[in-house]
C-alpha positions, 0 to 999 in steps of 0.5 A: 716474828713468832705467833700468839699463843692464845685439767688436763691428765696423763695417763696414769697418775703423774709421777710426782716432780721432783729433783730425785724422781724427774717425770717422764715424758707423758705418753699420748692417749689414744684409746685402742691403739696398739704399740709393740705385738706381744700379747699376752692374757693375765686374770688380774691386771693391776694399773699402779703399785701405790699402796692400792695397788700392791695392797690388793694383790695381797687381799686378792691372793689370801681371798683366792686361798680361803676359797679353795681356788688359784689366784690365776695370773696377776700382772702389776704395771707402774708408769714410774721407775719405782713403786710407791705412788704417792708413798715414796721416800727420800733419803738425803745427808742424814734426813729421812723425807717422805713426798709428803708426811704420810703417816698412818691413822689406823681404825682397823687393827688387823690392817695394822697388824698386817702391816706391821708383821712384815716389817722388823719388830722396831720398825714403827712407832705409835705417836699420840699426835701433837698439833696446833693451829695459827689462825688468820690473827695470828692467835695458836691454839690447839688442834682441832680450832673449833674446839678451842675458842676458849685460847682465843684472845676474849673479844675474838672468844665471844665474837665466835662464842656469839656466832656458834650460838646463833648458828646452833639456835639456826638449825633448830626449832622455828629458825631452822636453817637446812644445810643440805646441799649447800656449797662447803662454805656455805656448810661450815657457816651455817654450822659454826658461825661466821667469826669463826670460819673466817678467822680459821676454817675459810683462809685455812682451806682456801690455801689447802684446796687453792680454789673458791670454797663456793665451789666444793660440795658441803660434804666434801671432807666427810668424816675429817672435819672436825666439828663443835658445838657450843656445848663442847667449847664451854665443856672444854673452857670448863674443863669439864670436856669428856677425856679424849686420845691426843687431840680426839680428831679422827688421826689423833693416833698415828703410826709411822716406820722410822724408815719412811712411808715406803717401809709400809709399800714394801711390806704390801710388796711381798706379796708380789713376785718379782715376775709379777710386776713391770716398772716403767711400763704405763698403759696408754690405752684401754679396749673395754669391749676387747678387754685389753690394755696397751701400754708402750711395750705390748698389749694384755687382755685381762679378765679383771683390771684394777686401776688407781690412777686417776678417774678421769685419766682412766675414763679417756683412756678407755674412751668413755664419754665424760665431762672433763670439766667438773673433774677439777684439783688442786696440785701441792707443792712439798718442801722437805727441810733439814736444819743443823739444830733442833727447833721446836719440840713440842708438836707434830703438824702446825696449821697456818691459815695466816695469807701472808704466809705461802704454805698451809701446814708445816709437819715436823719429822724430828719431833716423830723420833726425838731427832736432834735436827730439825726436820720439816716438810712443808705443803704449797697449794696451788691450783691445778693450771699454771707455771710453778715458779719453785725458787721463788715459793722456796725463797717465801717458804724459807722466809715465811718459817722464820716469820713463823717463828719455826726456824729461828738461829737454824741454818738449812742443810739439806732440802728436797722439793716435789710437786703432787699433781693431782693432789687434793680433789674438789668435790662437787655435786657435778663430780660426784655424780660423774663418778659414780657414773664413769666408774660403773661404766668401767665397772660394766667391763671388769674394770675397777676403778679405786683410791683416793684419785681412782675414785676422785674422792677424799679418803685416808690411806687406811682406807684404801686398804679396806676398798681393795680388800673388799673388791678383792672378796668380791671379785673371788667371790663372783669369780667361777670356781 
């Protein structure tokens, strides 16, 4: 039926698993050993050519070049056989998939900017995002859900109205109700009431980060969560809301290459020579003292490292002393679909908080382009331990999109599956500080820890251009003439 409308770490990050990439044997950790006798001495040594560690090269370069000074020798390493990361994408029988959807949301023109005038003049295409969210009740409205109660059927409207209210009058005057340091849960209640977080944001999120919301810090998705107030629903139930671009979330505009996330990869690469980088190589440990990393082919001291695998990967590698129990994560598993007809035309991404169903949100390819076939990808959480039964996920997916109503006469054509491990982290208090910790430990040793899962946090891929181009100012700035 349709709806209403109304751990244990490798190396470096762990090649994401999927029938067109297999994973390579993880290589064993032990820090200061040494295989293979070629030394050799680099400034700049990259650890991953994701869109950090390319992206930094090139700031890295530019910022050597404003200062009058030689940029020194840099020496890129990727564990996989390709770069990318995350970032990858597959062609398949006419379909264009990337691991998963990764399209840009850009605050940074110059970035954008910097991107694109690498790539062909029609390469990208700017998207006004179109989404829309299932709740728990079956009820679709539009995206952001805290903002569209008013879609809501009238008794589900008043119960979250009624609860948003006294959430409100909670955390003001008398009955002020701090917030501050409280669990995510916890967090979300106290700001927009209860009805509201269990028919969407509770079951939403469990799917998502495939853990116990008690667990995650009240901040944990800082600036990308969507909030509300009571005066906002009323403005929009009045129509008198402010006018807002798209959906007014923080990517209500995204960007997007008509040849997948790797155009935007490949466009970072250029700044890269080809003898500046070695694919297939991972590092299996580091010598923070002797400033040098060993990987299955040689050992390379380095005046400066930058890594975005995994903190916690890096942190054994190096072999400093961490809690490795309050690094945790979720794994997702992404289902790719083509179909041989269009389905619906009218959205972007859908949001399913319904647990019947086994994914999260179903992103549509198709609709980017106006595509005359469907095409999906679709996100599985799951938690970081345990066997992943693939077939048995795919059988539910499949069945869960006719459910949905987002397959209906449509026959599959051509699929593709990965599995992103880690994927989203789960912040905590303990992890946070752990962090910061462990990366100024590193840092101690010119060694610099950065991205998303460098620096075990939640951030946009844009922002991880503006971390590696401000460590590559500081690195040439601190760095003798």
């Amino acid at each position: 039926m349709g709806f209403r409308r109304c751990a244990r770490f490798s190396a470096v990050k762990s090649p994401v698993r999927s029938e067109a990439h297999p994973r390579p044997v993880d290589a064993v950790l032990v820090p200061g050993s040494a295989v293979g006798s070629a030394d050799e001495a680099v400034d700049v040594l990259v650890v991953g050519a994701g869109v950090s560690g390319l992206g930094f090269v090139g700031f890295y370069k530019d910022a050597c070049a404003r200062a009058g000074r030689p940029a020194g020798r840099v020496l890129v390493l990727e564990r996989d056989h390709d770069v990318g990361g995350y970032c990858k994408t597959v062609r398949k029988d006419g379909f264009v998939w990337d691991y998963s959807g990764h399209f840009f949301h850009f605050r940074h023109a110059d970035l954008l900017q910097r991107l694109a005038a690498r790539m062909p003049a029609d390469a990208l295409t700017t998207v006004v995002k179109r989404a829309r969210v299932v709740d728990a009740h079956g009820c679709e409205t539009s995206f952001p859900y805290q903002r569209a109660l008013g879609e809501l059927p009238p008794d589900a409207f008043r119960a979250c109205l009624a609860d948003l209210w006294a959430a409100e009058r909670g955390r003001s005057g008398e009955g002020r109700t701090a917030d501050h340091g409280a669990s995510f849960k916890r967090r979300v209640v106290a700001r927009l009431g209860r009805a509201l977080c269990e028919r969407f944001l509770f079951p939403y999120n469990e799917k998502l980060y495939a853990c116990d919301l008690d667990a995650l810090d009240g901040d944990c998705m800082g600036r990308f969560f969507p909030t509300t107030t009571f005066a906002d629903v009323m403005d929009a139930v009045a129509g008198t809301a402010a006018p807002v671009i798209g959906d007014g979330a923080y990517n209500a505009t995204f960007s997007y290459p008509k040849n997948g996330a790797i155009a935007y990869v490949h466009a970072l690469q250029q700044d890269i020579a080809a003898h500046e980088l070695s694919l297939g190589e991972p590092v299996l440990a580091l010598d923070l003292q002797g400033r040098t990393a060993t990987t299955t082919l040689r050992r390379v001291r380095f005046s400066h490292l930058v890594t975005s695998a995994p903190l916690p990967a890096t942190l054994a590698m190096a072999g400093v002393a961490h809690d490795r129990s309050v690094f945790s994560h979720s794994r997702v598993l992404v289902f790719n679909l083509g179909f041989d007809a269009k389905g619906r035309g009218d959205v972007h991404w859908v949001y399913f908080a319904d647990r019947s169903l086994p994914f999260y949100r179903v992103g549509f390819y198709d609709n980017i382009f106006g595509d005359p076939r469907l095409s999906l990808y679709v996100e599985v959480g799951l938690p970081a331990r345990g066997d992943v039964d693939v077939e048995a996920l795919r059988a539910r997916v499949l069945d869960g999109l006719v459910a949905a109503g987002v397959v209906t006469t449509q026959r599959l054509v051509a699929e593709h599956h990965v599995l992103m491990d880690p994927a989203y982290v789960h912040l905590t208090k303990a992890s946070n500080a752990a962090a910061a910790a462990g990366r100024a430990e590193l840092a101690r040793a010119s060694v610099h820890s950065i991205g998303r899962y460098g620096g075990w946090t939640y951030c946009s891929i844009e922002d991880n251009l503006v971390e590696a181009r401000a460590l590559a100012d500081a690195i040439v700035a601190g760095a003798p003439r």
